[in-house]
C-alpha positions in Angstrom: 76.7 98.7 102.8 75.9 101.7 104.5 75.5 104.9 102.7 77.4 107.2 105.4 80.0 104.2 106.6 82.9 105.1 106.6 85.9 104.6 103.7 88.5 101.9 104.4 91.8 103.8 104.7 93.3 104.3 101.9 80.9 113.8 73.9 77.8 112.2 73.3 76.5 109.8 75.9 79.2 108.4 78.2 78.3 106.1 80.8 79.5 105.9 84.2 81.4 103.1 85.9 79.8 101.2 88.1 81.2 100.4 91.8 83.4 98.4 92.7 84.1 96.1 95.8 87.1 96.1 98.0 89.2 93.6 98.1 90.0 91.8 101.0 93.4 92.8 102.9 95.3 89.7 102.3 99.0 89.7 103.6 101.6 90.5 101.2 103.6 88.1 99.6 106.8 86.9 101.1 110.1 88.4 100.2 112.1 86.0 98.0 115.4 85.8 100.0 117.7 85.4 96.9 120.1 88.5 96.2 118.2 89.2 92.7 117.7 93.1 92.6 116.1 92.5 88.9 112.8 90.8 89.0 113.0 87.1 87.0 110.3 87.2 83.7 109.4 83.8 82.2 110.5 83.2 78.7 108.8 85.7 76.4 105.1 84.8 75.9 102.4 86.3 73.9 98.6 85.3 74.3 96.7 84.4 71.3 93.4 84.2 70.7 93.6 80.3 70.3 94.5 78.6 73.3 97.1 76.1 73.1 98.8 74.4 76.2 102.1 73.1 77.2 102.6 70.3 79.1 103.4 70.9 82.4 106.1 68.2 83.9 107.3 69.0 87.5 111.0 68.4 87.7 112.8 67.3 90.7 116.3 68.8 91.6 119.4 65.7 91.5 119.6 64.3 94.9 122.6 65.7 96.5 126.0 63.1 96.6 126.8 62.8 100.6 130.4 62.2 100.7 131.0 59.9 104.1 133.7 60.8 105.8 136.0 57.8 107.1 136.2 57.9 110.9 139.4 58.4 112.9 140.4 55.3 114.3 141.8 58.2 117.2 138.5 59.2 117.6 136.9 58.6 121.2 132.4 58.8 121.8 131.8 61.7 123.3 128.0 61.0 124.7 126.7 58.0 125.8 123.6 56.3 125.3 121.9 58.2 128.3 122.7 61.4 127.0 121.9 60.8 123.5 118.3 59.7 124.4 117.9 62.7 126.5 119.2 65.0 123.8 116.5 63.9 121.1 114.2 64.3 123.9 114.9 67.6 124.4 115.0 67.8 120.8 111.5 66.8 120.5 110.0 68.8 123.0 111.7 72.0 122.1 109.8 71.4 118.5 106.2 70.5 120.2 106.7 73.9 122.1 107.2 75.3 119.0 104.3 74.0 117.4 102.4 74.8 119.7 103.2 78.5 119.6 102.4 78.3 116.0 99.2 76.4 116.9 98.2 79.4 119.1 99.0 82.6 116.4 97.9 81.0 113.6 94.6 80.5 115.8 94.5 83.9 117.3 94.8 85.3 113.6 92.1 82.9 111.7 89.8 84.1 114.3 91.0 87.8 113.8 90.5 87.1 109.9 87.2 85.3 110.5 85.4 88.0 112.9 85.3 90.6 110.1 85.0 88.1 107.1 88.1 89.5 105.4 89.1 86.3 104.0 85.4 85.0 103.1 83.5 88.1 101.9 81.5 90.6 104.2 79.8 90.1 107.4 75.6 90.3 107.8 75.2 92.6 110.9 76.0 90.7 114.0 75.0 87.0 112.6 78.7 86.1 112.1 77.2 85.1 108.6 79.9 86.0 105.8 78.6 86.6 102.4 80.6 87.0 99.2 80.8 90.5 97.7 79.2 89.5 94.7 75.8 88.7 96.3 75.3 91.5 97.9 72.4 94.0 96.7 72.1 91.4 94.2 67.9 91.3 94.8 68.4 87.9 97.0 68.5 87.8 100.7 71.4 85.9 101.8 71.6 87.4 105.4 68.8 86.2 107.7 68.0 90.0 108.2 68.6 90.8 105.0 71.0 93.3 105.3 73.0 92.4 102.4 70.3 93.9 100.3 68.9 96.9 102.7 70.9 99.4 101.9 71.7 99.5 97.9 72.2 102.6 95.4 73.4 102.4 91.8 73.2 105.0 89.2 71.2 104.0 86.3 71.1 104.7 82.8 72.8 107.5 80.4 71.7 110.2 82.8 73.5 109.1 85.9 69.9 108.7 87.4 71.0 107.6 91.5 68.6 105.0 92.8 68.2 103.1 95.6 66.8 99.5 96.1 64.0 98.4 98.5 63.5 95.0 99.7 60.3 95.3 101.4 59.3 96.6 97.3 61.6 94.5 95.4 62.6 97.5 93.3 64.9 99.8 92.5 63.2 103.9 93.2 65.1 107.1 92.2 66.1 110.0 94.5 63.8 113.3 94.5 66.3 116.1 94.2 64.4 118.4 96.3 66.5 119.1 99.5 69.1 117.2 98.1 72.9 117.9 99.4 76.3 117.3 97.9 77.3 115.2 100.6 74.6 113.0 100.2 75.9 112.5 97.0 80.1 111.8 98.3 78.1 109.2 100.4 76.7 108.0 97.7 79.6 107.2 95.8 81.5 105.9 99.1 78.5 103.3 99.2 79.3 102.0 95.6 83.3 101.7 96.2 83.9 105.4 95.4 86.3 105.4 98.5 88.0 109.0 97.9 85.7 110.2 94.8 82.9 112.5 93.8 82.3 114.6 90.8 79.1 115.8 90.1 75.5 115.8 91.5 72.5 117.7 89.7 68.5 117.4 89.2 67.5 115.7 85.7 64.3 115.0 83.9 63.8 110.9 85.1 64.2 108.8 82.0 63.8 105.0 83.5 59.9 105.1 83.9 59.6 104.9 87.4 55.9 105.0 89.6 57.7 104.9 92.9 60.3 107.8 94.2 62.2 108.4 97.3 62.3 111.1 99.2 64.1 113.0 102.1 62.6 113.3 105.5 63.8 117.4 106.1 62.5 116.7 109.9 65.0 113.6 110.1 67.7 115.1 111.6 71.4 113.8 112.0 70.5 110.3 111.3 71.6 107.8 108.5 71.0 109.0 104.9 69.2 105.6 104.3 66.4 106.3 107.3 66.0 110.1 105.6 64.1 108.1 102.7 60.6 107.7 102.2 58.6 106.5 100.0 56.4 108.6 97.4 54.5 108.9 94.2 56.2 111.9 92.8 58.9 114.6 92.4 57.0 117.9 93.2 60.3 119.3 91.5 60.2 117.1 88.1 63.5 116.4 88.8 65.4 113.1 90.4 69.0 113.2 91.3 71.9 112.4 88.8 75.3 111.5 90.5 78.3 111.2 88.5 81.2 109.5 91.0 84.3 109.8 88.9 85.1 112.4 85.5 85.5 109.8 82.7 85.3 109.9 78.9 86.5 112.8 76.6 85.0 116.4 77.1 83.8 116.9 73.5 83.6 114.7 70.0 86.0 114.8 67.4 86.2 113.7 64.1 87.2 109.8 64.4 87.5 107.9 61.6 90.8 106.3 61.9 90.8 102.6 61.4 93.1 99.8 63.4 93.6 98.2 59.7 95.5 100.1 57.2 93.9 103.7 58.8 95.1 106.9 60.7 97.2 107.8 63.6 94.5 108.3 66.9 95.2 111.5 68.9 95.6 110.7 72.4 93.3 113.2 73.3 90.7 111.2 71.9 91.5 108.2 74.1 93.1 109.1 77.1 92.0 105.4 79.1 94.0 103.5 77.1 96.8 101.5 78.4 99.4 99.6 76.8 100.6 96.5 78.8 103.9 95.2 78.8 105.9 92.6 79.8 109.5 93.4 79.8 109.9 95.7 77.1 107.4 94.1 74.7 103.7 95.5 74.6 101.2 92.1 75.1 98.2 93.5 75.5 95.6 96.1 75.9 93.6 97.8 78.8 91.3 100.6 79.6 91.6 102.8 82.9 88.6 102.5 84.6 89.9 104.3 88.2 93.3 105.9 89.1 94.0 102.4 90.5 92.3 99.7 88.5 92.7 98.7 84.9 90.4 96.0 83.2 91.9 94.0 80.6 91.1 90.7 78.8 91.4 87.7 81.6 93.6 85.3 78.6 96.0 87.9 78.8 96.7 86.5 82.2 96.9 82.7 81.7 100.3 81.2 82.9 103.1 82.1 82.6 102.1 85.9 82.6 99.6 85.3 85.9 101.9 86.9 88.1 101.1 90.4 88.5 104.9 91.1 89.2 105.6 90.4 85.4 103.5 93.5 84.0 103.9 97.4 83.8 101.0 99.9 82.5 102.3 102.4 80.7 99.4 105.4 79.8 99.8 108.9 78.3 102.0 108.0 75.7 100.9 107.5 71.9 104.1 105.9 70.9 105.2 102.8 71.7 109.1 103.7 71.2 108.5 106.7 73.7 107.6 103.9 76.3 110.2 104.0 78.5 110.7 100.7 80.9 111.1 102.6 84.0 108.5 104.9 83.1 105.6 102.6 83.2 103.3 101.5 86.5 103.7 98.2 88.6 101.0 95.8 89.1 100.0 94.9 92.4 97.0 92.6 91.2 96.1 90.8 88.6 92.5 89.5 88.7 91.1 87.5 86.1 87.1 86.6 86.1 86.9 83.8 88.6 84.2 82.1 85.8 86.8 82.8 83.1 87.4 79.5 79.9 89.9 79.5 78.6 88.8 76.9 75.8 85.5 79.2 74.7 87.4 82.7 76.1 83.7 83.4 77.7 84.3 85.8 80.8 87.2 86.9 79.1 87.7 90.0 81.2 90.1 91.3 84.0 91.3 93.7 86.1 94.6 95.1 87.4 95.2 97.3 90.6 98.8 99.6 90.1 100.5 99.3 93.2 100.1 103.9 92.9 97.2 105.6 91.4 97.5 107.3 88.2 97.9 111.2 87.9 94.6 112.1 86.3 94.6 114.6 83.2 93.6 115.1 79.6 95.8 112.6 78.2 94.8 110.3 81.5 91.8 109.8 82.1 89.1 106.6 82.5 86.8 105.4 80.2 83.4 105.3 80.9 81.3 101.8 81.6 78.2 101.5 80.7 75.6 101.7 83.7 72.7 98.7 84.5 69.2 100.5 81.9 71.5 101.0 78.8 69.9 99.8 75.8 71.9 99.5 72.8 70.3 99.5 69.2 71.0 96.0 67.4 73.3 98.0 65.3 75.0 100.8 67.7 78.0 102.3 66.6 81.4 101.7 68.6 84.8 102.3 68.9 87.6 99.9 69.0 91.3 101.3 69.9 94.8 99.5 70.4 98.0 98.9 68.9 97.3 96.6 66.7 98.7 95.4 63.0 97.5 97.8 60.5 97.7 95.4 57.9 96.6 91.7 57.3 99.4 89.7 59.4 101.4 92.2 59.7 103.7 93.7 62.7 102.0 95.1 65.5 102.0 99.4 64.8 104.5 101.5 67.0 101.4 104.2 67.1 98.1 104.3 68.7 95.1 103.5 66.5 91.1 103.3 66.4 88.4 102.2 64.1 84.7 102.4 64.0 82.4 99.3 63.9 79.0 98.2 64.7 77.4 95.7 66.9 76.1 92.5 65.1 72.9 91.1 66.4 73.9 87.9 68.2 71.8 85.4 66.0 73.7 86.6 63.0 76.9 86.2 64.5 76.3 82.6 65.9 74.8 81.9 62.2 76.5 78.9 60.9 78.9 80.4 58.0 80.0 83.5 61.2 81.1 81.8 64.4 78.7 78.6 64.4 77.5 79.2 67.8 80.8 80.4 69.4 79.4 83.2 70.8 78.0 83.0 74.2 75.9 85.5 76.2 78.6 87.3 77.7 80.1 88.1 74.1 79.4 91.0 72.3 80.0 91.3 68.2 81.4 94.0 66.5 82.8 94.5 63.3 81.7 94.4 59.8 81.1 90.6 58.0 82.5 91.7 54.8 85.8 93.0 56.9 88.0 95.7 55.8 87.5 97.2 59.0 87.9 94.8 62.5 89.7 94.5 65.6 90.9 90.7 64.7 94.9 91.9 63.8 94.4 93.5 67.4 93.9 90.4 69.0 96.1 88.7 67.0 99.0 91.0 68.1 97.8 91.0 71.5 96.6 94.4 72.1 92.8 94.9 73.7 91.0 97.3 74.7 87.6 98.6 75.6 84.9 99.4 72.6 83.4 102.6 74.1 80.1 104.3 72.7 79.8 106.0 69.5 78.4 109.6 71.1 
């Protein structure tokens, strides 16, 4: 992961999201051949927050009736035996040519696939080694050079704060802003999956505690912004570098104090991330924009029969859910649910959609901001919960957008015996209030999600 490689073609605190790696570029699906010009949904389906199965029993298709026809008693043999052996012989050897030939591309494009490690994950240096996406700058070498974890930035913390990793070290140091340009800073933000994105780069007062800073070499010259770096004990300046990839969040705080059961109407404005998704015509569930191409979601949303990423439209910008037009809303190219994902304890239960075309950005669409790696919470931090859920016990699932406020719950209360008995597993988090009144359970129920963001 270099810092200056080059991109594959193609108020209150709010925390930034963090990169995101390419996928690989697997071939497109093939094109079904029937004449359907509508695409074919499964039955309707909703997810609920108790899983339930179906059984699944392949059927076979009847066995089609041959009708023999009776032979003319005028009718003469037109080949002999000779000739018949020498036509399944030619049979036969026009279909081993064939193989062959298929033998030979589907060779020539493994090993096309397999040099760059498209299909596997990403390549160390010139080892031929693939590694999967998700070790890399992980803090564990997995290339014998160690490449995977050589070149690492992240932004840390509520101030954006841009550091980079060291593996001789074993630590992550921030970035001294002295002599600092904005194009280090668009490199930056290529090197964590910002392909085509850069918003912001300023000095700030370092916040994470750090004894060991980087600096930049000014007598470097045109090399890799990675070799500029040195090692040092302090910013003469005070001040380390805070990078902000992508605009996300809402410009300034407003009053909000609707509630999801039996409050107010939310103002778009307030939460211009959030997506309604919908198969057909019926909203199923929530999302949260996270880039103009990804949306993450809740991974049971996805369990069969709504896998297929052909079945769903994002619709964003819109309050209403009777202004939702069906043509108006964005296809999904990919649907991606946590590869670790249970569906019997719903731990991992997170996903993500690519649109097939980026979202126009604006006030009324915009992404949400994710929380970056040195964000502590307070056992009892305010959130904010949003959807279209019921707005009343078991009841319909609201036509308008709505929010509520609630609070985290310390995990060892909520896996208390008389809460959820242990239900809750590390990757959970707890909102709500215990006594209820105000919740996000009728969201769930109706099968709208979406993304508690920070209470500014």
């Amino acid at each position: 992961m270099a810092l200056n490689s080059d991109p594959p073609p193609g108020t209150g605190p709010f925390y930034e999201n963090h990169g995101y790696q390419p996928e690989g570029p697997y071939p497109p699906p093939p094109v079904a051949s029937a004449p359907h010009v509508y695409t074919v949904y499964p039955t309707p389906y909703y997810p609920t927050a108790v899983s339930h199965y179906m059984p699944q029993v392949p059927t076979q298709p009847p066995a089609p009736v041959i009708h023999a026809q009776p032979k003319s008693s005028l009718e003469a043999p037109h080949f002999s035996k000779t000739k018949k052996v020498l036509c399944v012989l030619l049979g036969l050897g026009a279909v081993l040519v064939a193989v062959a030939l298929a033998a030979v591309l589907l060779w020539n494009f493994c090993e096309c696939w397999d040099s760059s490690c498209s299909m596997r994950g990403m390549e160390c240096g010139s080892s031929n080694i693939c590694v999967s996406p998700s070790h890399w700058c992980d803090g564990v070498l997995h290339c014998p050079e160690g490449e995977d974890e050589n070149r690492c930035v992240r932004l840390y913390g509520p101030n954006f704060i841009l550091q980079v990793y060291s593996a001789q070290r074993k630590s992550w140091s921030p970035v001294c802003q002295e002599d600092w340009k904005e194009s280090y800073g668009q490199a930056a933000c290529q090197d964590m999956g910002y392909w085509n994105s850069f918003y912001s780069s300023q000095g700030v007062k370092d916040d994470s505690g750090a004894t060991s800073f980087l600096k930049l070499n000014r007598s470097a010259g045109n090399v890799d912004l990675y070799k500029k770096l040195y090692h040092s004990d302090a910013c003469e300046m005070k001040k380390v570098v805070s990078l902000r990839c992508i605009e996300c969040g809402v410009t300034e705080s407003s009053g909000r104090q609707a509630r999801i059961v039996g409050g107010n109407v939310a103002r778009l404005e307030d939460w211009p991330w959030q997506v309604s998704l919908k198969v057909q015509d019926t909203h199923v569930c929530g999302g949260s924009i996270i880039t103009p191409e990804w949306i993450v979601t809740a991974a049971h949303c996805l369990e069969k029969p709504l896998n297929n990423p052909r079945y769903w439209r994002a619709f964003v910008g819109t309050q209403s859910q009777s202004f939702m037009l069906y043509g108006s809303g964005y296809r999904v190219a990919k649907a991606i649910p946590h590869p670790d994902y249970d569906s019997n304890t719903k731990n991992n239960d997170i996903a993500l959609m690519k649109l097939q075309t980026p979202l126009p950005l604006s006030d009324q669409v915009r992404p949400v901001c994710l929380p970056n790696p040195g964000l502590q919470l307070d056992p009892t931090q305010p959130c904010w919960i949003s959807g279209w859920g019921a707005t009343s016990e078991k009841g319909k699932t609201s036509d308008l957008l709505h929010a509520a406020q609630v609070r985290l719950i310390e995990p060892r209360i909520c896996n208390s015996r008389l809460v959820y008995n242990g239900l809750l597993t590390p990757a959970m988090i707890c909102a709500g209030f215990l006594q209820g009144q105000v919740d996000s359970c009728q969201v769930s129920g109706a099968g709208s999600h979406g993304v508690a963001g920070l209470d500014p």
